[in-house]
C-alpha positions in Angstrom: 91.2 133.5 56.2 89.2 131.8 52.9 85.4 131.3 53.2 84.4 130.0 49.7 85.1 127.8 47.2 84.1 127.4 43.2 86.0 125.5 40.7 84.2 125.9 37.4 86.8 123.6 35.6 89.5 120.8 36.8 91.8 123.1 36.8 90.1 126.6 37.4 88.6 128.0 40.3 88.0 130.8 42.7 88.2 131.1 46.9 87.4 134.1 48.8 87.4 135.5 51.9 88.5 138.4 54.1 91.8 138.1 52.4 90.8 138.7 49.4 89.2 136.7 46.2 92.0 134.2 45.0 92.0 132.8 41.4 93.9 128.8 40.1 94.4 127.8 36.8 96.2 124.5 37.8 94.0 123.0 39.5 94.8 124.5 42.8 99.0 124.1 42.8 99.1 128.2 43.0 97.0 130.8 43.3 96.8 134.9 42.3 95.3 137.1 43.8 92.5 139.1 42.1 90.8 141.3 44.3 88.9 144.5 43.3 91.2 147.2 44.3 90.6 148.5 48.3 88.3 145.6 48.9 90.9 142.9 50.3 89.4 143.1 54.3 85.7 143.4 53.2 85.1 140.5 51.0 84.0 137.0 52.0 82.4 134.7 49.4 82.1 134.5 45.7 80.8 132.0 42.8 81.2 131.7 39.3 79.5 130.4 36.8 81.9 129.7 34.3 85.7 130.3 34.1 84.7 134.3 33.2 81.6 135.4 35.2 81.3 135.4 38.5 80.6 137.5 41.5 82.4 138.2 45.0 80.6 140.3 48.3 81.4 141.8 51.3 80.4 144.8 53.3 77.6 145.4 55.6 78.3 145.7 59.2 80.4 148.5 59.5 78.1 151.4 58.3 79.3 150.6 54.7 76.6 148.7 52.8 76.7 145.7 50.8 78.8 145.5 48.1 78.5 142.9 44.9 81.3 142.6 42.7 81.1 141.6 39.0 83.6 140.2 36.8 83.3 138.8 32.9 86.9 138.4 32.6 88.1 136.4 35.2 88.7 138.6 37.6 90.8 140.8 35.8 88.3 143.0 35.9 85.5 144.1 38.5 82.5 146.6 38.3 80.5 146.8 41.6 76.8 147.4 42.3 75.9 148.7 45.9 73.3 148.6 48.5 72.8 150.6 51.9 70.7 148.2 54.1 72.0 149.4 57.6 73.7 146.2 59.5 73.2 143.4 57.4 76.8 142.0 56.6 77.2 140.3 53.2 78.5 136.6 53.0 77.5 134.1 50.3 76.1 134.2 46.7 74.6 131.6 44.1 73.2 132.0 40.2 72.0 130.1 38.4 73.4 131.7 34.5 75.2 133.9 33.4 72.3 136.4 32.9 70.0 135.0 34.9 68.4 134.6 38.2 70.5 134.3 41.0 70.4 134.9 45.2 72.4 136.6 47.7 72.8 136.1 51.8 73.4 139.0 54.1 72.8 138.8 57.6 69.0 138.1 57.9 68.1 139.0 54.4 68.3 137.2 50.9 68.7 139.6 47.7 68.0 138.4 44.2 69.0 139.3 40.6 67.5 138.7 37.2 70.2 139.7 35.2 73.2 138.1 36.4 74.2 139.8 39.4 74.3 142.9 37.3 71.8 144.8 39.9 70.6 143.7 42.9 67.5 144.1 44.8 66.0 143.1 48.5 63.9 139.5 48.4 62.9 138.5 51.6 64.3 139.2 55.6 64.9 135.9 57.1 64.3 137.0 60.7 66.8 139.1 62.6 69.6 140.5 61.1 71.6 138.2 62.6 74.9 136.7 61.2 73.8 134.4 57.7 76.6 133.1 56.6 75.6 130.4 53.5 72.3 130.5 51.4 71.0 126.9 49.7 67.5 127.1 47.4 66.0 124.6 45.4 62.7 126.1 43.9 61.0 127.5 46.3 62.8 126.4 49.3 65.5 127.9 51.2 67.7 127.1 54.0 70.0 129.8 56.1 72.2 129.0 58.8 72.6 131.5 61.6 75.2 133.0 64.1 74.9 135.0 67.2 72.5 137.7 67.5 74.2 140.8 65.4 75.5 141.4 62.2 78.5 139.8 62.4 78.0 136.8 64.8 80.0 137.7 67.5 77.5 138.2 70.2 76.0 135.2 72.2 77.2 131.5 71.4 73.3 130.7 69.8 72.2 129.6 66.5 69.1 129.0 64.0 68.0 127.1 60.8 65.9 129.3 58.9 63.4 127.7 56.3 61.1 128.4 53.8 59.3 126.8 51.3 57.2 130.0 50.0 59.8 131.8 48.3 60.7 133.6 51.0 57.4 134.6 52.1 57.8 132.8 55.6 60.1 131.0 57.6 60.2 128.8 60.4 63.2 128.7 62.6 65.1 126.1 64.6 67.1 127.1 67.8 70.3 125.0 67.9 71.7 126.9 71.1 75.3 126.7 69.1 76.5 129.0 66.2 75.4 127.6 62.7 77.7 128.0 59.2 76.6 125.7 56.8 73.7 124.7 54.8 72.6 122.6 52.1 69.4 121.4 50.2 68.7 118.0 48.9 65.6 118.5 47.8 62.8 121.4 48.6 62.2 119.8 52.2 65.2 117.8 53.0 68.4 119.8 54.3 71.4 119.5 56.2 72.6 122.4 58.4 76.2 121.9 60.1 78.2 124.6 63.0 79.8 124.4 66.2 80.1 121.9 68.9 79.8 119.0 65.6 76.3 120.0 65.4 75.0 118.1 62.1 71.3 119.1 61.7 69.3 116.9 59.2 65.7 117.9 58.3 63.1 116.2 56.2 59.9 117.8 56.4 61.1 120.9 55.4 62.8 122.6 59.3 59.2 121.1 60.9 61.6 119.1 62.7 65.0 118.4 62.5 67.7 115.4 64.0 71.2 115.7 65.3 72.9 113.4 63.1 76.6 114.1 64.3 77.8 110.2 64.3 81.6 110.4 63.2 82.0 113.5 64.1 84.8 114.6 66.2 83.6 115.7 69.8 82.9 119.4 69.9 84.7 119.8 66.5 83.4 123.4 64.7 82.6 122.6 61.4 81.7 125.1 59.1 79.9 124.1 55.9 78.5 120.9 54.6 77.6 119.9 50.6 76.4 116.7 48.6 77.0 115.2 45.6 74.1 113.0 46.0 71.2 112.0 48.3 73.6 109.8 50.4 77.4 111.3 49.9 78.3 114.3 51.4 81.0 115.9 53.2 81.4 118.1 56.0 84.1 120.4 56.7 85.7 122.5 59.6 88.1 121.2 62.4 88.0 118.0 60.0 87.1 116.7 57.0 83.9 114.2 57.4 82.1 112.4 54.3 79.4 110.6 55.1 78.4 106.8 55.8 75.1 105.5 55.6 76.2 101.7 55.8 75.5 98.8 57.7 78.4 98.9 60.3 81.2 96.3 59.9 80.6 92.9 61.8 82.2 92.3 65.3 83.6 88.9 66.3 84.8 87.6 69.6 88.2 85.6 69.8 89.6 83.8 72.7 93.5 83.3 73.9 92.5 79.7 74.4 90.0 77.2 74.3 87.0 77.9 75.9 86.4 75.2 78.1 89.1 75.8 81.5 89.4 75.2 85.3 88.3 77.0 87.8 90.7 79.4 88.9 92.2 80.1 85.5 90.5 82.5 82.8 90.9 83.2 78.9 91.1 86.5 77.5 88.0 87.4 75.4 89.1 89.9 72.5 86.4 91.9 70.0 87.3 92.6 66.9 89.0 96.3 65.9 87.6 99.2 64.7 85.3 100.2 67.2 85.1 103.0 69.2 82.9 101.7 72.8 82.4 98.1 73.7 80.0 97.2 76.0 80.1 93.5 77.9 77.6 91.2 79.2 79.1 91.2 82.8 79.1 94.8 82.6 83.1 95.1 81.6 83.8 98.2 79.3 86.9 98.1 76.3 87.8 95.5 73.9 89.1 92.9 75.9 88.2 91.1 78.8 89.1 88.6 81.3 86.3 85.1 81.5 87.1 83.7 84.5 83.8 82.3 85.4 81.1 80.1 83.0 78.6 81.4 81.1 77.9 83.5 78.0 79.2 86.4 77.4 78.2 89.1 74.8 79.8 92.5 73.4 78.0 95.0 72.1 80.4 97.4 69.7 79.9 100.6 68.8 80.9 102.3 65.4 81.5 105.9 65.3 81.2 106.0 61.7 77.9 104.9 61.1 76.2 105.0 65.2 75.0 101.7 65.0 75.8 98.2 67.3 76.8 94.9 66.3 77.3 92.3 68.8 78.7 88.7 68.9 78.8 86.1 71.6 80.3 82.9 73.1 80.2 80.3 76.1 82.4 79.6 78.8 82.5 76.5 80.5 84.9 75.9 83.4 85.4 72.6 85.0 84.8 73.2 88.8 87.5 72.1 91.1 87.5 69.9 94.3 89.8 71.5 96.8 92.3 69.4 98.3 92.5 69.7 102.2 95.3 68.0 104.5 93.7 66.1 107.1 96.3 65.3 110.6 95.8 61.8 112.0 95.5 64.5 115.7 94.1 67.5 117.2 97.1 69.5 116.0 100.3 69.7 113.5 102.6 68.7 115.9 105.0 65.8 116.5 106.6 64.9 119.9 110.0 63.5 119.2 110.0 59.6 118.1 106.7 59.9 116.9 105.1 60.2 113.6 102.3 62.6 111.9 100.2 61.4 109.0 99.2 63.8 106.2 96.6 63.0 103.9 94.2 64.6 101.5 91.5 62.6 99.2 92.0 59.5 97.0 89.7 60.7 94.3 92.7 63.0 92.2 94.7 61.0 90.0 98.2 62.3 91.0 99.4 64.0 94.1 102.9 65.8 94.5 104.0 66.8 98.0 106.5 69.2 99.3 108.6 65.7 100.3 108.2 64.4 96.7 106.2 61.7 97.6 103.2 61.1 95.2 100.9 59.1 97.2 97.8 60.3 99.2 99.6 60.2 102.4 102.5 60.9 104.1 104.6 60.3 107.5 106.2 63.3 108.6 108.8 63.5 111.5 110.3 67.1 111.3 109.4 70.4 111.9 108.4 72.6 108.6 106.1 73.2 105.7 104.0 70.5 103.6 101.8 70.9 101.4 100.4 68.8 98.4 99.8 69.4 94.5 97.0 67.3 93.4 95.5 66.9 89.4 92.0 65.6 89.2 90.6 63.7 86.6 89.8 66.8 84.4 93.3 67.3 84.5 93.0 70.8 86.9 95.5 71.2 89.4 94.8 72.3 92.9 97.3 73.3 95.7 96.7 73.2 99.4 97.9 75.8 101.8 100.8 74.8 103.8 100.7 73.5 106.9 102.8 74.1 109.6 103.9 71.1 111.5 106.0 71.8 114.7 108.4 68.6 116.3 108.5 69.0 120.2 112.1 68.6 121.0 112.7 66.1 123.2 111.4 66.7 126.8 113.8 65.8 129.6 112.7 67.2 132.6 114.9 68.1 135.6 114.0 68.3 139.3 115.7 70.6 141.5 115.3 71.9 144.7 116.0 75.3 146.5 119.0 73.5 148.4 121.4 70.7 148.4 119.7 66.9 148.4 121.3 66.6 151.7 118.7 67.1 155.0 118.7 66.0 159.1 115.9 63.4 159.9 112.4 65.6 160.9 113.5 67.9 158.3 111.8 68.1 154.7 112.8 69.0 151.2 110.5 71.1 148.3 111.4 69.2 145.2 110.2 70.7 142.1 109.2 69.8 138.8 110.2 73.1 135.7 107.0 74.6 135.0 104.5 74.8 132.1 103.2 71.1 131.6 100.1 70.0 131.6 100.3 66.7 133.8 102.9 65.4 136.5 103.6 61.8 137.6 106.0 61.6 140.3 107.6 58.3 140.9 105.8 58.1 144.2 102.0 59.0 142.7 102.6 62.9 143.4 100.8 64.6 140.5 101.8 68.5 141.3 104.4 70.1 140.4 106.0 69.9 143.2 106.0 68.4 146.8 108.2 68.0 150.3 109.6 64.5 151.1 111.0 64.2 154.7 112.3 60.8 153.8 115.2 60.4 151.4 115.3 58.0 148.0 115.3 58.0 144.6 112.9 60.1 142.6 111.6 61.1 139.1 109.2 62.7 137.0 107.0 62.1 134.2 105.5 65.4 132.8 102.9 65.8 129.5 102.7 69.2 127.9 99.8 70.7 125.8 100.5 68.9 122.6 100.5 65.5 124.9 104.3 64.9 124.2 106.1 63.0 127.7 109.1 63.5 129.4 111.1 61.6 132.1 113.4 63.0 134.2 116.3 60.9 135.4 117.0 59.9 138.8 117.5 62.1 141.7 118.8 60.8 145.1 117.5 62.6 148.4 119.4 61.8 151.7 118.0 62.1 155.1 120.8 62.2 157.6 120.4 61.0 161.4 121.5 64.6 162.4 120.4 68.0 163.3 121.8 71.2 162.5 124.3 72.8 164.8 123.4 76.4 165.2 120.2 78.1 166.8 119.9 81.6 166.9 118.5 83.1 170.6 118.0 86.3 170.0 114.5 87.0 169.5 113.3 87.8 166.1 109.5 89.0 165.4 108.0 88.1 162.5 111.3 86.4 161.9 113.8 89.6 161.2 116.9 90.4 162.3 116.2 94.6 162.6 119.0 96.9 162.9 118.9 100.5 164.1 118.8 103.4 161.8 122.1 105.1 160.9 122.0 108.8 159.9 123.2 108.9 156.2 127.0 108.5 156.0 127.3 107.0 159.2 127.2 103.2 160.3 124.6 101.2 162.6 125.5 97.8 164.3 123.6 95.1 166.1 124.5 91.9 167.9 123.0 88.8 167.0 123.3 85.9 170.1 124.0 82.4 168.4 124.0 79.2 169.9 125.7 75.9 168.9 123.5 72.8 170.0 125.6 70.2 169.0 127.5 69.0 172.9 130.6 67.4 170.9 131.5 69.2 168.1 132.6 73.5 167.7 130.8 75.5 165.1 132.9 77.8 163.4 131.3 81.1 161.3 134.2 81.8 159.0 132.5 83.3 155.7 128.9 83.9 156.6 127.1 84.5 153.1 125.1 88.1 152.5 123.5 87.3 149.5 123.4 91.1 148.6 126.6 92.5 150.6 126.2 96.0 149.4 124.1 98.2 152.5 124.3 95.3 155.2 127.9 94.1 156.3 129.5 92.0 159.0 133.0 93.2 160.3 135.4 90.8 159.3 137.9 91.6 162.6 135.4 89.5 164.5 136.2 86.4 162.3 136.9 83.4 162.4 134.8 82.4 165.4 134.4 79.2 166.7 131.3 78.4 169.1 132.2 75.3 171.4 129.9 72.6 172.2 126.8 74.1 173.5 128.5 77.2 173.6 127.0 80.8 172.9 128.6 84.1 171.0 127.4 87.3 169.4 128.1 88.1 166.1 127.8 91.7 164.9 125.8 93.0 161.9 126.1 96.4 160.6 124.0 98.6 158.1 125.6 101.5 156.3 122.6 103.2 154.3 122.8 105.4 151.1 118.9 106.6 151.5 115.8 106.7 153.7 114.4 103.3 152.3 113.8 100.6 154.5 116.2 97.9 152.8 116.6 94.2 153.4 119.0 91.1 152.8 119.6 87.7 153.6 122.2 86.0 155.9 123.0 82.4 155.0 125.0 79.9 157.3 125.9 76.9 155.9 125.1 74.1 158.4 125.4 70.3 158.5 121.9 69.4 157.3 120.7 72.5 155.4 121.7 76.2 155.4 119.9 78.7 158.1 119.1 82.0 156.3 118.2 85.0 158.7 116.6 88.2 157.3 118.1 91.2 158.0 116.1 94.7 158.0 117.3 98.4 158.5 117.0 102.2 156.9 118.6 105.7 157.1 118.0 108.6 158.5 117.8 111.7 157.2 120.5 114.7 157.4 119.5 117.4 158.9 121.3 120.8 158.7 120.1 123.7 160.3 121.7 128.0 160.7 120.8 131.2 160.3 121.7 133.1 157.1 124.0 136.1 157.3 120.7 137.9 156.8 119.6 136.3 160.2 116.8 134.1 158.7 116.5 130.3 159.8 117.9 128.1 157.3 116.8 124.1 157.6 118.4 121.5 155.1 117.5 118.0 154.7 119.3 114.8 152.6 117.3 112.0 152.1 119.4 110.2 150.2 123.2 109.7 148.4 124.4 109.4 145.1 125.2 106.4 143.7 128.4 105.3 141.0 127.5 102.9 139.2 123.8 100.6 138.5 123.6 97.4 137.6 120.6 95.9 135.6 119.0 92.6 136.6 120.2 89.3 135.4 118.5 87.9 132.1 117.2 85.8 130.9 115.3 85.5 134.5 115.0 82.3 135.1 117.5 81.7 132.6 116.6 78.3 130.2 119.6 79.0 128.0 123.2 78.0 128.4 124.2 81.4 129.8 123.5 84.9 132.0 123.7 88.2 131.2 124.4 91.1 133.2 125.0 94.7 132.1 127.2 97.1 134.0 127.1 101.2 134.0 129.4 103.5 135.9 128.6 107.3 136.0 132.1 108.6 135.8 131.7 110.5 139.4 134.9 108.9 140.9 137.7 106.8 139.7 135.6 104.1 139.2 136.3 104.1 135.4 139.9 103.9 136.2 138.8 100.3 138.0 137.1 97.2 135.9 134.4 95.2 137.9 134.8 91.7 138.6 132.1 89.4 138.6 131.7 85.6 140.4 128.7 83.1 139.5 128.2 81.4 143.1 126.1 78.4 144.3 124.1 78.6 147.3 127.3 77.8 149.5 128.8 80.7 148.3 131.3 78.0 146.0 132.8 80.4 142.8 131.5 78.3 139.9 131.9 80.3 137.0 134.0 83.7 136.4 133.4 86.1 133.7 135.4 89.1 132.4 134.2 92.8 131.9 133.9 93.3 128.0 133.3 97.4 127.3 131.1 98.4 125.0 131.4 101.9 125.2 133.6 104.2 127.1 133.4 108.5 127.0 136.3 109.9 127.8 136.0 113.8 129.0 134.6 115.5 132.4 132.6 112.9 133.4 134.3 109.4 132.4 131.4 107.1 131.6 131.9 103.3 131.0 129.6 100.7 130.2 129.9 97.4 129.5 128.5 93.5 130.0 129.3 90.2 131.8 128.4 87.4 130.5 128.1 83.8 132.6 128.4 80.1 130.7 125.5 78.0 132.7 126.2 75.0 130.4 125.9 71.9 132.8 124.4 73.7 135.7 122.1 71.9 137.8 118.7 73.9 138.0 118.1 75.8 141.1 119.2 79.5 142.5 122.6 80.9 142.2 124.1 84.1 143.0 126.1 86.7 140.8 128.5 88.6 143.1 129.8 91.9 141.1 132.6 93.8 143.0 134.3 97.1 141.8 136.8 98.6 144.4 134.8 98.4 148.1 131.7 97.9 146.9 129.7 94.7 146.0 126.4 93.5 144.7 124.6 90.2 144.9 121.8 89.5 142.4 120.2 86.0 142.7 119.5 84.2 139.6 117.4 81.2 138.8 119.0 78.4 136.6 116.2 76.0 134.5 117.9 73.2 132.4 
């Protein structure tokens, strides 16, 4: 490690430090060492006055004095002169000829010579004998820079200037909280002191007070000593080498990416000129460029490290404001019922328009579902866009009226005719305005419905007949609150009822030869009892039997198709429980009770429900607990006479093969062309079947 410097020549010159005292005599290319002998660890700085004399010290703050060594040969030679001030650690020296006066910094003390640095005696204690590492004196005046609070510096992170203008006779001290290396004199009350944490002290009233002038300094850079060659150019060194810049700072401009005058909604980058270290806008934006996206003027001020001074420069924005084009609907709402028309339009006042269509005038006729929207340019030449609009077309509406039976019904009877749901308004052809009504006369009927959006529909014609007839069949036995119950059957076991029926008609039989369960899995009628045939005005019983899996009352429908309209009965039953009962072999009373059977296979509810598509779904799962895997379901789509009017095979879509054999799988029914009204999906599988109604909309 070097800690001084002192070229007496271009080309010759000395540096020192705890290394050793090193000697160039090319102008710095190389260097040779020239250290007194056994001194190399305890030296630290040295001047010369010319290329032979000079001096080199070290020594203090170990217990082994101060020690001043003297060479007039260039270092060839050395002879030393020694003092014993107890911790006082020697570091810098100055004279001023060859035999002349000359001063000497030790920690907290200056020494002076008269002869050249021949001898050497005590001048004047500083304060403390705390770390001095550089001594500066013009006349009278003297300026130290200290370090830590002992000999050597190393204790506490704290510093001081030390001045006197009395030779020595007093001092005033600065604390600069930070250790201090560096000093230098201008003049006898003007100094510069420099250390750690790029503390750069300046004082001009001789250390009264003193200024922080650090600008171009590093952050927290250590420097370590500071000198001029004139009032105004210095340098200081340490981590970096700084010189000094007591300028006007350079000039900053503003530049734009584009002219200055925009629209609204677009912006120009706003660029200050290089070179600076913070910039500081108007509109409270930090770095050198910004984005001006609104009018007005806007100002930077930059910041120059080098010389801690502002500049600033300014310009104006001016944006043309735009008017925002807005679609306007000749209706309520974006939609179009089919064979009519929507008119867009936004404002005359743009000179060009460009919609999604391609049409370039102000408005448009629009007829399809999808998107529009419009470009406009106004007269500054900005360009706005609206937002798209949405604009639904109603299909066409073509209602259909159906009815929970044929169109066929016997004189004093009536008919429900309905209207599909969800419109607004309904006009029937003769001045109904529900949704639906009973006609017990026959004809020719439609409807006129309006939905939300106010589009119309008209249903076509739909012919009602009222016969001049009465059904056949009248049921006698007595049925409270209009059910058929059976008898409950003890799980596993079978429960049968007779039901009297009696045909009114006096000319004609009525024959029961496929009466229509519309669920046909728990309720059953025993087919060895059919065909029968009731006579004129004759009476039978027919018997109906319930077979239950649970203890849930259950219920389904009996249909018999008759000559006006079909007679539905309901039917009604549940099980009863199995009850087991013994004694244990220990003798204890054992009770068990079933309250319901498994089940081997579920079948999930038609959907859509009510279907408004062109087909039915119905999915299909079998638990693997008998050979029903072994077996594939059929599946029959039947009209309200029980008719088969569409058929539909089994496709699997997964099957586990193992202990339990597991299939699943999905019919699917085509209800393309089917009138609207309530049909029935019959699946079988084996001995088993299940009825699910479904409701068809078209």
């Amino acid at each position: 490690m070097l800690e001084s410097i002192n070229f007496v020549t271009p080309s010759i010159g000395f540096t020192s430090g705890p290394n050793g005292i090193f000697k160039s005599t090319d102008g710095g290319i190389s260097w040779d060492n020239v250290s007194p002998p056994g001194t190399q660890s305890m030296l630290w700085g040295c001047f010369f006055v010319n290329q032979n004399v000079g001096l080199v010290v070290g020594g203090g703050c170990n217990g082994d004095g101060q020690s001043f060594f003297r060479t007039t040969d260039g270092g060839a030679s050395w002879r030393e002169h020694h003092e014993n001030v107890p911790s006082s650690g020697m570091t810098d020296i100055m004279l001023y000829s060859q035999d002349g006066i000359g001063y000497g910094s030790s920690s907290g003390i200056i020494w002076k010579t008269t002869d050249g640095g021949r001898t050497w005696s005590f001048f004047s204690q500083t304060g403390p004998l705390y770390w001095q590492e550089e001594i500066t004196n013009i006349k009278n005046s003297f300026l130290v820079p200290i370090s830590g609070t002992d000999c050597s510096g190393g204790r506490d992170v704290r510093g001081e200037l030390r001045f006197s203008t009395d030779a020595g006779k007093s001092w005033k001290s600065y604390q600069t909280f930070s250790s201090m290396f560096g000093s230098f004199l201008i003049n006898e009350t003007t100094g510069w002191g420099v250390g750690d944490g790029a503390l750069v002290y300046y004082t001009s009233d001789a250390g009264v007070t003193w200024q922080n002038r650090n600008c171009g300094i590093e952050p927290n850079a250590n420097l370590d000593d500071i000198y001029f060659v004139t009032d105004s150019i210095g340098w200081a060194v340490g981590q970096g080498i700084y010189r000094t810049n007591f300028v006007d700072p350079p000039k900053v401009k503003i530049t734009a990416s584009k002219p200055l005058t925009f629209c609204e909604g677009d912006s120009a980058s706003l660029s200050a000129s290089d070179g600076f270290t913070d910039y500081l806008w108007s509109n409270g934006s930090v770095g050198q460029v910004i984005s001006a996206k609104e009018s007005g003027s806007y100002r930077v001020l930059a910041y120059d490290k080098f010389t801690c001074k502002e500049a600033f420069d300014s310009v104006f924005v001016n944006l043309f404001r735009k008017t925002p084009p807005v679609i306007r609907l000749n209706r309520s709402k974006p939609i179009v019922c089919d064979g009519d028309t929507l008119t867009l339009s936004v404002d005359d006042i743009f000179t060009s328009y460009r919609w999604s269509t391609g049409d370039s005038t102000s408005s448009i006729k629009v007829a399809q579902s999808g998107i529009y929207s419009v470009i406009v340019t106004d007269s500054n030449g900005c360009i706005g866009e609206t937002p798209g609009i949405n604009v639904v077309a109603v299909p066409p509406i073509k209602p259909k009226i159906s009815a929970i039976r044929n169109y066929t019904f016997c004189i004093g009877d009536s008919l429900l005719l309905t209207a599909p749901p969800g419109f607004t308004e309904y006009h029937w052809s003769n001045g109904i305005t529900l949704p639906q009504f009973y006609t017990k006369t026959g004809g020719s009927f439609s409807v006129t419905v309006i939905d939300s959006n106010g589009c119309v529909g008209v249903s076509e014609l739909t012919k009602v007949r009222a016969l001049d007839a009465q059904n056949k069949l009248e049921i006698l036995t007595p049925l409270p609150e209009n059910i058929f119950d059976i008898p409950a059957a003890e799980l596993k076991n079978r429960s049968c009822r007779d039901i009297v029926l009696h045909n009114r008609n006096d000319s004609l039989s009525y024959y029961i030869t496929a009466p229509f369960l519309v669920q046909n899995i728990l309720f059953s009628i025993p087919q060895s009892q059919l065909p029968i045939a009731i006579p004129p005005l004759g009476t039978i019983s027919l018997s109906i039997c319930y077979a239950p899996i649970d203890t849930i009352m259950r219920t389904d429908t009996l249909i018999f198709p008759d000559t006006c309209s079909d007679m539905s009965l309901v039917l009604r039953s549940n099980g009863s429980p199995i009850i087991l009962g013994g004694n244990s072999e220990c003798n204890i009373p054992v009770r068990s009770v079933a309250y319901t059977l498994g089940q081997d296979y579920w079948v999930s509810a038609p959907f859509p429900q009510p279907s408004t598509t062109n087909q039915v779904q119905v999915n299909f799962t079998s638990n693997g607990s008998h050979n029903s895997t072994e077996s594939i379901p059929l599946a029959y789509f039947n009209d309200m006479l029980g008719t088969t009017i569409r058929t539909s095979d089994f496709e699997v879509t997964k099957r586990t093969n193992g202990e339990r054999r597991e299939m699943s799988g999905k019919f699917v029914f085509n209800t393309e062309g089917l009138n609207s009204g309530i049909y029935y999906i019959v699946i079988r599988i084996e001995d088993s079947v299940q009825v699910l109604p479904v409701i068809i909309e078209n």
